[in-house]
C-alpha positions, -999 to 999 in steps of 0.1 A, spaced: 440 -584 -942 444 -591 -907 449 -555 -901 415 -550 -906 412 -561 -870 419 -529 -847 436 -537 -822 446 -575 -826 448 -578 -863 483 -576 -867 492 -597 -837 470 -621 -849 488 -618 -881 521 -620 -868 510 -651 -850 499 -674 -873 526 -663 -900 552 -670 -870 535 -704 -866 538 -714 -901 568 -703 -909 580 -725 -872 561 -750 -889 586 -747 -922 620 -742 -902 631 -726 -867 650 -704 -892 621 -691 -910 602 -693 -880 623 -670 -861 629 -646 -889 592 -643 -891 589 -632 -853 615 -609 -858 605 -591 -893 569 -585 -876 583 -572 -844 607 -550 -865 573 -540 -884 553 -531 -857 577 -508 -840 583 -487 -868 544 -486 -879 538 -481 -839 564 -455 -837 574 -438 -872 538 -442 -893 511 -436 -876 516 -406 -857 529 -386 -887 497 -403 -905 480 -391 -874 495 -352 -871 486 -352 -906 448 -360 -905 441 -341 -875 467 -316 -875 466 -294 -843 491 -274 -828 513 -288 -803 510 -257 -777 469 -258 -779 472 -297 -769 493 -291 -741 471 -257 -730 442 -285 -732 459 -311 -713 470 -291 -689 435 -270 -684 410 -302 -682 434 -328 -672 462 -318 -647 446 -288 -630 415 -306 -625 433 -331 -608 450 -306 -586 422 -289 -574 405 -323 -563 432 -330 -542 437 -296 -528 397 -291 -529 391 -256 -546 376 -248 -576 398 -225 -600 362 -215 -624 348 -203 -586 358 -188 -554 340 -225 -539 309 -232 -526 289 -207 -510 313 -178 -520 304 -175 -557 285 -145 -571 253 -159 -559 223 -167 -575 210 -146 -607 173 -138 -590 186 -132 -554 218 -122 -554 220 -144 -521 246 -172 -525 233 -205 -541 223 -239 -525 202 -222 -493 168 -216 -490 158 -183 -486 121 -167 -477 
């Protein structure tokens, strides 16, 4: 039920079962902790990214061309300051109506 709760849910869970069963016995207290840390490593870990592949199923090789196209050469070019989609300002192909590089007034 708790897991309803993104996020917190099953922490929350885990905390008050861990309190009562502390509450019973350090023995059953204990084994509560570990059984739910034991639980939310494999759901973490094992479950919910094959749940995850599953439902949204894309291919490996397009998620890395994507991360790599708008995440780390983005990055790259701040630091280095160029643009890979333009030659940079003032050298692009220029404006469509005057053929005269964008961003100055012309008359």
């Amino acid at each position: 039920m708790t897991e309803l709760i993104p996020q917190i849910g099953a922490t929350l869970g885990a905390v008050v079962m861990t309190l009562v069963g502390l509450a019973t016995d350090l023995p059953v207290g204990v084994a509560c902790l570990v059984f739910f840390l034991v639980h939310q490593q494999v759901e973490n870990y094992l479950r919910y990214p094959k749940i995850m592949r599953r439902a949204v199923s894309v291919n490996e090789v397009a998620a890395l061309q994507l991360i790599l196209r708008e995440v780390v050469l983005p990055r790259q070019d701040a630091r280095s300051g160029t643009t890979r989609r333009g030659a940079g300002p003032g050298r692009g192909p220029g404006c469509r109506r005057t053929r005269r590089p964008c961003g100055r007034r012309t008359r």
